[in-house]
N, CA, C and O of each residue as an XYZ file, in Angstrom:
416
protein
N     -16.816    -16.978     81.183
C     -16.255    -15.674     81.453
C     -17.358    -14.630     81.255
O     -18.254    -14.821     80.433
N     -17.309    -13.803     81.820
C     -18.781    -12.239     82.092
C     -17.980    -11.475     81.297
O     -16.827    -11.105     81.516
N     -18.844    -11.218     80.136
C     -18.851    -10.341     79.086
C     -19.203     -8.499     79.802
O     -19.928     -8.224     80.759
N     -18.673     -7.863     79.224
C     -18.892     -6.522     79.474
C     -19.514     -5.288     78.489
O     -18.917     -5.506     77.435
N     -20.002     -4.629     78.357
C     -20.096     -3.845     77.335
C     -19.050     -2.472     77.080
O     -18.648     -1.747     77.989
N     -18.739     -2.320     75.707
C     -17.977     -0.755     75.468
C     -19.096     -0.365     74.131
O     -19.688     -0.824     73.154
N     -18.832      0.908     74.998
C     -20.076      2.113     74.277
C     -18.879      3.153     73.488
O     -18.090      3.768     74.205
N     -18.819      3.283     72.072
C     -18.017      3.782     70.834
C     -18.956      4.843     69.959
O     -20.044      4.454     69.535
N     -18.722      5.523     69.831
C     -19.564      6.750     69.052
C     -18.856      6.917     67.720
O     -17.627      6.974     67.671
N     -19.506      6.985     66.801
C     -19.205      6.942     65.776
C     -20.389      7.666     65.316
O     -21.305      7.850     66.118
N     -20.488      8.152     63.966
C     -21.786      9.125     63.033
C     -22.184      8.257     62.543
O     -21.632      7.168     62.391
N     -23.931      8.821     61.975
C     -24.851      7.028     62.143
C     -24.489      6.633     60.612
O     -24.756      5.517     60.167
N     -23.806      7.727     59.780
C     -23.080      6.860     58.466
C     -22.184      6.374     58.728
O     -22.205      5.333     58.072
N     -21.114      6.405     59.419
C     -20.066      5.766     59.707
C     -20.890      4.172     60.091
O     -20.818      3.239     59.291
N     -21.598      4.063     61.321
C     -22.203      2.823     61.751
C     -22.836      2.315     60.632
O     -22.419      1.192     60.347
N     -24.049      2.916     59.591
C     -24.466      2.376     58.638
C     -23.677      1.546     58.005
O     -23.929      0.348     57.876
N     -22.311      2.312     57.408
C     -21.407      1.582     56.363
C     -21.046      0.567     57.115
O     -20.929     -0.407     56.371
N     -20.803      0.279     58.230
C     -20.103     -0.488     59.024
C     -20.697     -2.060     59.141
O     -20.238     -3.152     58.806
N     -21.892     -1.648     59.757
C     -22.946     -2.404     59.533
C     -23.356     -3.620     58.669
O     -23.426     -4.844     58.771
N     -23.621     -2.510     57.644
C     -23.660     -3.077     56.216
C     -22.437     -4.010     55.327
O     -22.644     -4.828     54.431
N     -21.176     -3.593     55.890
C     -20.065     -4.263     55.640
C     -19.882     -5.577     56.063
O     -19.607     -6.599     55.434
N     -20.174     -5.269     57.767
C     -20.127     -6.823     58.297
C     -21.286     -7.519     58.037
O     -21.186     -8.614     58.591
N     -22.694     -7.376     57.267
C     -23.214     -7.996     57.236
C     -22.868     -8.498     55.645
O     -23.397     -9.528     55.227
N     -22.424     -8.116     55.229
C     -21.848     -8.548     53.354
C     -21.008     -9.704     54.120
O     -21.390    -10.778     53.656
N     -19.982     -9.916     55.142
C     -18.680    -10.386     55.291
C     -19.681    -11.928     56.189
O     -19.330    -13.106     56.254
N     -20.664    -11.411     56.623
C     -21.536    -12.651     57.596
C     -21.290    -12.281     59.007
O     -21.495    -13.028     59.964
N     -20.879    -11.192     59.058
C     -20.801    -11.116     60.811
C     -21.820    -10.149     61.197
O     -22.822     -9.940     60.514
N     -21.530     -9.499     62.409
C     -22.205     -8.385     62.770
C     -20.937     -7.519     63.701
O     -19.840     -7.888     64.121
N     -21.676     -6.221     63.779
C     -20.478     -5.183     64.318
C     -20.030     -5.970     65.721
O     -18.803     -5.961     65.827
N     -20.618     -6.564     66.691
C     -19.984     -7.010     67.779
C     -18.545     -7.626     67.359
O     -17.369     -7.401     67.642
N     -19.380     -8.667     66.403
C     -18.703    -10.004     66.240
C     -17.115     -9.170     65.717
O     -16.109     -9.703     66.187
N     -16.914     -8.132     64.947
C     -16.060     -7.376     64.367
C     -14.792     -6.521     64.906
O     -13.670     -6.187     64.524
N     -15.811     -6.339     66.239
C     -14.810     -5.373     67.357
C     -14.014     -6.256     68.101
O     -12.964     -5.826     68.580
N     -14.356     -7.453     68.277
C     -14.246     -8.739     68.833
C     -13.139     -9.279     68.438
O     -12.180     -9.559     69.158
N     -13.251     -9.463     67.131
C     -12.045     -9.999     66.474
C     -10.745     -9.077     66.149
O      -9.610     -9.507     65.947
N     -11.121     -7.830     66.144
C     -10.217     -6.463     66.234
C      -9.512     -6.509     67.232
O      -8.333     -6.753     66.978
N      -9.836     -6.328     68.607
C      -9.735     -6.522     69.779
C      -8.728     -7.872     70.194
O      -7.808     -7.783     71.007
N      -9.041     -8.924     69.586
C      -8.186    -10.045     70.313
C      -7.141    -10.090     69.253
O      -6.122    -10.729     69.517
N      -7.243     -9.487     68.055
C      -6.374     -9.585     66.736
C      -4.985     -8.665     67.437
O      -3.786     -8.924     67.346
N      -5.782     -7.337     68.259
C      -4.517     -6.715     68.828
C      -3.619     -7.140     70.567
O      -2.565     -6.811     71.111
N      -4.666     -7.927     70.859
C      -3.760     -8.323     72.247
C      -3.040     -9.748     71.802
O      -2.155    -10.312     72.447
N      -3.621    -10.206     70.547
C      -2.724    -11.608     69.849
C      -1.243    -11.248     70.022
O      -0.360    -11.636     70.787
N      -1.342     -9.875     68.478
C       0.237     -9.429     68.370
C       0.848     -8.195     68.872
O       1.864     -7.715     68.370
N       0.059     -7.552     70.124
C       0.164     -6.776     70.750
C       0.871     -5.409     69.985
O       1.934     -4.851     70.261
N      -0.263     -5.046     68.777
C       0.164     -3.864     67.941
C      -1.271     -4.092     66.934
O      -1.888     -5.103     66.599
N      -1.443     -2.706     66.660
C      -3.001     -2.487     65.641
C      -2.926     -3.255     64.733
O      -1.757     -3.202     64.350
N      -3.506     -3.994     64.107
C      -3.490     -4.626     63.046
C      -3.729     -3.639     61.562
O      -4.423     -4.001     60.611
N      -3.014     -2.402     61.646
C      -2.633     -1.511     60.535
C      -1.516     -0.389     61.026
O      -1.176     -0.249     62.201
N      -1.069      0.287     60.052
C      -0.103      1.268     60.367
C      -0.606      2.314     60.815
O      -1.103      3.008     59.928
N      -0.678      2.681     61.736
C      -0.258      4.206     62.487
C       0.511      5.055     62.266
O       1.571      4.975     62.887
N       0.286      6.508     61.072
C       1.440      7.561     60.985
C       0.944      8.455     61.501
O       0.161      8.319     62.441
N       1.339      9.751     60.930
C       0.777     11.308     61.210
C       1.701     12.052     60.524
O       2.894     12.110     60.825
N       1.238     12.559     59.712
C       1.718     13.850     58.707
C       0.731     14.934     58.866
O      -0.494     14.808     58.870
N       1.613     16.313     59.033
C       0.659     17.433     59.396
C       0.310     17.449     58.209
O       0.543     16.644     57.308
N      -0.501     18.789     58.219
C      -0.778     19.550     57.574
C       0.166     20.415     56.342
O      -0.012     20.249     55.135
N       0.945     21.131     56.797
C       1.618     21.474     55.913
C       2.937     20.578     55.202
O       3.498     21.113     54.246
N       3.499     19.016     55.740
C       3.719     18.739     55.249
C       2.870     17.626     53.614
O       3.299     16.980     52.658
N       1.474     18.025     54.212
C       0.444     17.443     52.685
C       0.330     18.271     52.030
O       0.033     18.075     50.852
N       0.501     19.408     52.482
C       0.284     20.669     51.479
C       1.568     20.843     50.534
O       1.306     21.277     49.411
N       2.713     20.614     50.771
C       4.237     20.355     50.352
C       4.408     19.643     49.352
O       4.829     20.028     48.260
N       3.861     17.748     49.879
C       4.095     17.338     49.073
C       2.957     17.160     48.181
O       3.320     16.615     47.138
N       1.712     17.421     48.214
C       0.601     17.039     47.322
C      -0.341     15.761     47.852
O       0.241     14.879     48.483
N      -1.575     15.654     47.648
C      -2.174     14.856     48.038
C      -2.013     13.470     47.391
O      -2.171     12.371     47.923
N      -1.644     13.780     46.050
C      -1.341     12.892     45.131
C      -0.062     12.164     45.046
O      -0.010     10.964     44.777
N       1.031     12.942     45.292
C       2.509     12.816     45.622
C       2.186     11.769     46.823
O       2.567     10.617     46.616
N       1.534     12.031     48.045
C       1.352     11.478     49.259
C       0.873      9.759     49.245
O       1.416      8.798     49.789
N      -0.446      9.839     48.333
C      -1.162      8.501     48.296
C      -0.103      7.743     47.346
O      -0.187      6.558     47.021
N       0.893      8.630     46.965
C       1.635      7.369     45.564
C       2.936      6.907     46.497
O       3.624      5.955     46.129
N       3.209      7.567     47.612
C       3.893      7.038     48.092
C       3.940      6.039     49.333
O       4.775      5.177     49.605
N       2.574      6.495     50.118
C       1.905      5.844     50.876
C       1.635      4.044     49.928
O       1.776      3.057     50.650
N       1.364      3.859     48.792
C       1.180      2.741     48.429
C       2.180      2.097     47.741
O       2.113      0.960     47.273
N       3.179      2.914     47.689
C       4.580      2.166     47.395
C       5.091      1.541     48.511
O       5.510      0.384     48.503
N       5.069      2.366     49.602
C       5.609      1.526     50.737
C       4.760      0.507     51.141
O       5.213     -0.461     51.751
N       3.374      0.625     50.827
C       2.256     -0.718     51.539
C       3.374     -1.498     50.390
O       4.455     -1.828     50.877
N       3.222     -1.698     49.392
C       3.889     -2.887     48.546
C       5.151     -3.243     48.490
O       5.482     -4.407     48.263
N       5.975     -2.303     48.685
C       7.285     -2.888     49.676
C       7.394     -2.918     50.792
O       8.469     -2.693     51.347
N       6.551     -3.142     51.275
C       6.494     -3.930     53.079
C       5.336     -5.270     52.714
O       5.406     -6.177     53.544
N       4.662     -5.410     51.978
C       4.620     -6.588     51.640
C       4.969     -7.428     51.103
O       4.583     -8.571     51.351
N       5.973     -7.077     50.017
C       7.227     -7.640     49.188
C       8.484     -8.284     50.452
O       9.207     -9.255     50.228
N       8.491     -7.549     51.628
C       9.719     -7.838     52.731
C      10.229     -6.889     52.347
O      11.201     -6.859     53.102
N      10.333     -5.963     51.654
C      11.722     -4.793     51.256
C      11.746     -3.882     52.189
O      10.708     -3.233     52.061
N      12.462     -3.417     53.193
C      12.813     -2.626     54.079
C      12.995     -1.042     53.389
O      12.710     -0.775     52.221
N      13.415     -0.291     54.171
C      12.888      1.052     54.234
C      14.612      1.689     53.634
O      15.706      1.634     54.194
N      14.152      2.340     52.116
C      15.208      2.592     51.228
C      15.814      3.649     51.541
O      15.112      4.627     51.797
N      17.470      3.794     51.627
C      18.415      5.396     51.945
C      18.022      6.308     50.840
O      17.435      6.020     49.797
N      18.361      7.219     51.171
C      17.972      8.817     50.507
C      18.623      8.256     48.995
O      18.020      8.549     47.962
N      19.879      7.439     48.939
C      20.789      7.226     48.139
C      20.228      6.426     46.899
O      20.452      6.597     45.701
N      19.204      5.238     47.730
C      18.867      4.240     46.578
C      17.563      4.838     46.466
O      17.206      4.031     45.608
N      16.393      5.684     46.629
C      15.735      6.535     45.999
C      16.195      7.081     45.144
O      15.691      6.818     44.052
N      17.223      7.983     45.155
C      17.875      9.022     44.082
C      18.059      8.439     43.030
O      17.619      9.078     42.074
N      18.660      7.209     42.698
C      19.025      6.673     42.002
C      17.923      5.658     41.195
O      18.324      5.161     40.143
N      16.492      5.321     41.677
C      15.658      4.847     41.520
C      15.183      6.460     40.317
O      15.196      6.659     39.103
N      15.029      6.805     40.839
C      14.493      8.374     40.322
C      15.254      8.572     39.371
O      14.696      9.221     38.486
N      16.795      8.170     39.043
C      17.145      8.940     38.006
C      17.280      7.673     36.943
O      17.661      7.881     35.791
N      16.952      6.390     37.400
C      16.945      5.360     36.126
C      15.501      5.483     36.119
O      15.143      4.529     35.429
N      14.902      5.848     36.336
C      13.278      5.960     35.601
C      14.023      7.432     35.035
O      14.641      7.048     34.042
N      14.169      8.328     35.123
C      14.279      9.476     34.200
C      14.829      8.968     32.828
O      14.188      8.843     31.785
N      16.260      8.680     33.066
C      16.972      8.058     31.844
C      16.320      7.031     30.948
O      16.386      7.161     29.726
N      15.711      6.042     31.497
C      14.549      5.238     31.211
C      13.282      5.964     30.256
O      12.794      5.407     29.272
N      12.910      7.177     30.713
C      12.026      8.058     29.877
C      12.769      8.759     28.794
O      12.312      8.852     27.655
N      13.977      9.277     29.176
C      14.592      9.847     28.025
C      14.753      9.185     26.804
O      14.643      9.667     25.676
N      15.148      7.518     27.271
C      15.150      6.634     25.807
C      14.340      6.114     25.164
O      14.585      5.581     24.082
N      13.080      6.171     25.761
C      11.750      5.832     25.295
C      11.350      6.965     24.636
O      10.447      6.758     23.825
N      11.820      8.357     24.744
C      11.014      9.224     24.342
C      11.228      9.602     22.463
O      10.506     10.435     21.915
């Protein structure tokens, strides 16, 4: 099969780190895009999550608020746990409160 080339711009730190990564891992950047590439026409979806939160909703909730929740859900979507109602949050929230009150 005739290979083709794709030309990707990236900043030459971005490529440095990149670089340098796949060569820690034993590959090289081809070999990387390569496997990216067939990883997404395998399961025909990025092999990571795709969101978008503006601006003012990071400003709302905090940057910190944001990443703690962003990695709760990575770990309950790797646990299998599906995506919790307003209801069983609330209630998550208020047995950790009560939980602090008796510890305190």
């Amino acid at each position: 099969m005739a290979t083709v080339n794709i030309t990707v711009r990236v900043d030459e730190e971005t490529k440095a780190s990149f670089d340098e990564f796949c060569s820690n891992v034993g590959m090289n950047a081809t070999s990387a895009v390569n496997m990216f590439i067939k990883a997404v026409l395998r399961t025909r979806e990025l092999p990571f999550k795709v969101t978008d939160i503006n601006e003012n909703d990071k400003k709302f909730i905090g940057t910190q608020a944001f990443e703690s929740i962003s990695s709760m859900r990575r770990v309950s979507e790797r646990n299998g746990n599906s995506e919790m109602t307003l209801e069983q949050i609330n209630a998550e929230i208020n047995a950790v409160r009560k939980e602090k009150l008796n510890d305190a």
